[in-house]
C-alpha positions, 0 to 999 in steps of 0.5 A, a space after each residue: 640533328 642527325 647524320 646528313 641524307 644520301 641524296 643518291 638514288 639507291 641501287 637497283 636492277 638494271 645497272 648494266 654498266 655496274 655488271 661490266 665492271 663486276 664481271 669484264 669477261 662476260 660474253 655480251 650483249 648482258 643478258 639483264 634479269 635484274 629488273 621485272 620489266 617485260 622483254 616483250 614491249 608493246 609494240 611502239 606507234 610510229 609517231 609523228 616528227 612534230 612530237 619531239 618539237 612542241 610542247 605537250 598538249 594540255 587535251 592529249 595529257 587530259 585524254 591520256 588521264 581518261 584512258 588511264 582512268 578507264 584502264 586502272 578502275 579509277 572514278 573518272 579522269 580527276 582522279 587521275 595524275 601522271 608523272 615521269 616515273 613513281 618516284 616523283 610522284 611518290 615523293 610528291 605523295 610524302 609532302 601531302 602531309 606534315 613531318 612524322 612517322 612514315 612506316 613501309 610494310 618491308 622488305 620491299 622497293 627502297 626508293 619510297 623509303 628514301 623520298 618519304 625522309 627526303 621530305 622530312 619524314 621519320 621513316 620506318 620499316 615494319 613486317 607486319 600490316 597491323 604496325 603501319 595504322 599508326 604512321 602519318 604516311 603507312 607505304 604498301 607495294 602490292 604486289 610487294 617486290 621482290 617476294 610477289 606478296 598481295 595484301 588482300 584489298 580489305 585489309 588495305 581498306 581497314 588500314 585506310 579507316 584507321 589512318 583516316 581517322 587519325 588524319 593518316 594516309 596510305 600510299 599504295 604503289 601497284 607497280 606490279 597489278 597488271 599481273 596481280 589478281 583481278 580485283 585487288 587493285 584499290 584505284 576505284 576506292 580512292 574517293 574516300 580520300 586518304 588513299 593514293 595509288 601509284 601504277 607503274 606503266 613501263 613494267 608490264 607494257 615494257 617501256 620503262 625508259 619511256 619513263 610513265 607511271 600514274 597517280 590515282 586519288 581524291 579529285 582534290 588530292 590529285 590536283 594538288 600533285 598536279 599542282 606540284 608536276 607543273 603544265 608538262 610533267 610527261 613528254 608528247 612521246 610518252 602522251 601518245 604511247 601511252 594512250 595508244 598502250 593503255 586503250 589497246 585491251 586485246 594486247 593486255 589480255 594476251 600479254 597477261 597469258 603469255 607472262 603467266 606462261 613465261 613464269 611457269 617456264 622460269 618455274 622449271 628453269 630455276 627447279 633443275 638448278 636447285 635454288 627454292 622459290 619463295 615467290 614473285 609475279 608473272 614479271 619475277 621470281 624471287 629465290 632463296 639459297 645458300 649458294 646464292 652467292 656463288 649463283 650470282 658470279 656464276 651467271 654473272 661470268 656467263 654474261 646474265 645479270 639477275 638482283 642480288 640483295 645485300 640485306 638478304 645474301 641468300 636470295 636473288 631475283 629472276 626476271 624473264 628472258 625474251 626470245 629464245 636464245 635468252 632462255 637458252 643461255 639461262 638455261 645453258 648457264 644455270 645446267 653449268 651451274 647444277 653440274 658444278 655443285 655435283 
């Protein structure tokens, strides 16, 4: 037998109660660029009290996977599953199959990695598309985090043919979509059986603690995850936000534009202080220097979070301030930092 498991979840953006211990001098409230959540949420309906007093309704879960169905491409609503969060429904995807060989197309998102050997698979990391066809279980994030990396949808099929021919599957998290190019997604390709889809719904509507993410598959697939869920696997709060978020097309389409705008601001920002951008989405930026370090404790000290990443010391990953006196205090702190360096 091997080393035994860490069953606890591993680090990510957004801890900033592990901020506060790293720098207890910084000015609050924390400025949290950790993560790549919108800082401009959908606007919350107002909901009645009896949400919070009853069980969910089986009709408002159906309704909520027609409407997702509509929005994500998927066939029809059978092809639909939500879940509290991609992680469950990850881990849910990774018992679909019998133990082997799990590859994850790297560096990217940790956690599916964790689940995939949490249900007992042996689990790789690869750097290129062509070394996942011969895994039981080959995991793609597309738009990948951190680097905003988009492998093209036909790459994505041809790696599906030869997983299926070897009873393989491929899961596909697209957390990240709704700011990826049009057309790319592969949720309306999943009929042919072997594909799984994640998406993410609190990352671009930013309601991340409302904690909604969807799984799109196989009719017969995405029973079997709903099997798995149980008759409540999300609250009536997030049914209702949910159906509300996801029909409302005009908010999308603006929101789209504006994000896009933000990252071309957040372009400028990180250009005057130095550092080189490798990539990311309209929701981040990933960034690469040798004074990544020195960068993140002078942000950290002004009271601004971002990610940092112990297996890659020379990078760091910007999220997007919200109104602005956030962008002015990036602003403000990455100036400090440029003149610093003179």
């Amino acid at each position: 037998m091997g080393p035994p498991l860490d069953l606890a979840p591993l680090v990510h953006g957004g801890d900033l109660d592990a901020a506060r211990k790293l720098f207890p001098g910084a000015p609050e409230p924390f400025l949290d660029l950790s993560t790549g959540i919108n800082p401009n949420p959908y606007p919350v309906p107002q909901l009645p009290a009896d949400v919070f007093a009853k069980l969910p309704e089986p009709g408002a879960l159906a309704a909520l996977a027609a409407i997702a169905a509509k929005a994500y491409g998927a066939p029809s609503s059978a092809h639909v599953v939500a879940g509290s969060g991609s992680q469950i429904l990850a881990a849910q995807a990774s018992f679909l199959l019998a133990r082997g060989r799990a590859a994850v197309l790297a560096p990217t998102y940790a956690e599916h990695g964790r689940v995939a050997e949490l249900a007992g698979h042996n689990v790789v990391e690869v750097a290129e598309v062509g070394q996942l066809a011969d895994a039981r279980i080959a995991i793609v994030v597309n738009p990948n985090s951190p680097d905003g990396r988009i492998i093209a949808k036909d790459a994505l099929l041809s790696l599906a043919d030869r997983l299926r021919r070897r009873g393989g599957l491929l899961l596909v998290d697209e957390a990240f979509m709704d700011v990826g190019p049009e057309g790319a997604s592969l949720g309306g390709q999943v009929e042919c059986g072997n594909i799984v889809v994640l998406r993410s719904f609190g990352k671009f509507y930013g309601l991340a603690g409302l904690r909604l993410s969807f799984a799109i598959a196989a009719p017969n697939i995405a029973a079997r995850i709903a099997a798995a869920l149980g008759p409540w696997p999300v609250s009536s709060a997030a049914l209702a936000i949910g159906a509300a978020a996801l029909a409302d097309t005009q908010w999308k389409e603006r929101t789209r534009i504006m994000l896009g705008e933000a990252a071309l601001k957040l372009d400028t920002c990180l250009g005057k202080a130095g550092p080189e951008i490798m990539g990311g989405t309209s929701l981040f930026r990933l960034v690469r220097t040798k004074e990544a370090a020195r960068l993140f404790q002078s942000l950290g000290q002004a009271g601004i979070m971002v990610r940092r990443f112990a297996e890659h010391p020379i990078w760091l990953r910007f999220g997007l301030p919200g109104g602005e006196s956030e962008w002015r205090r990036l602003e403000t702190a990455l100036a400090s930092f440029a003149t610093s360096r003179t």
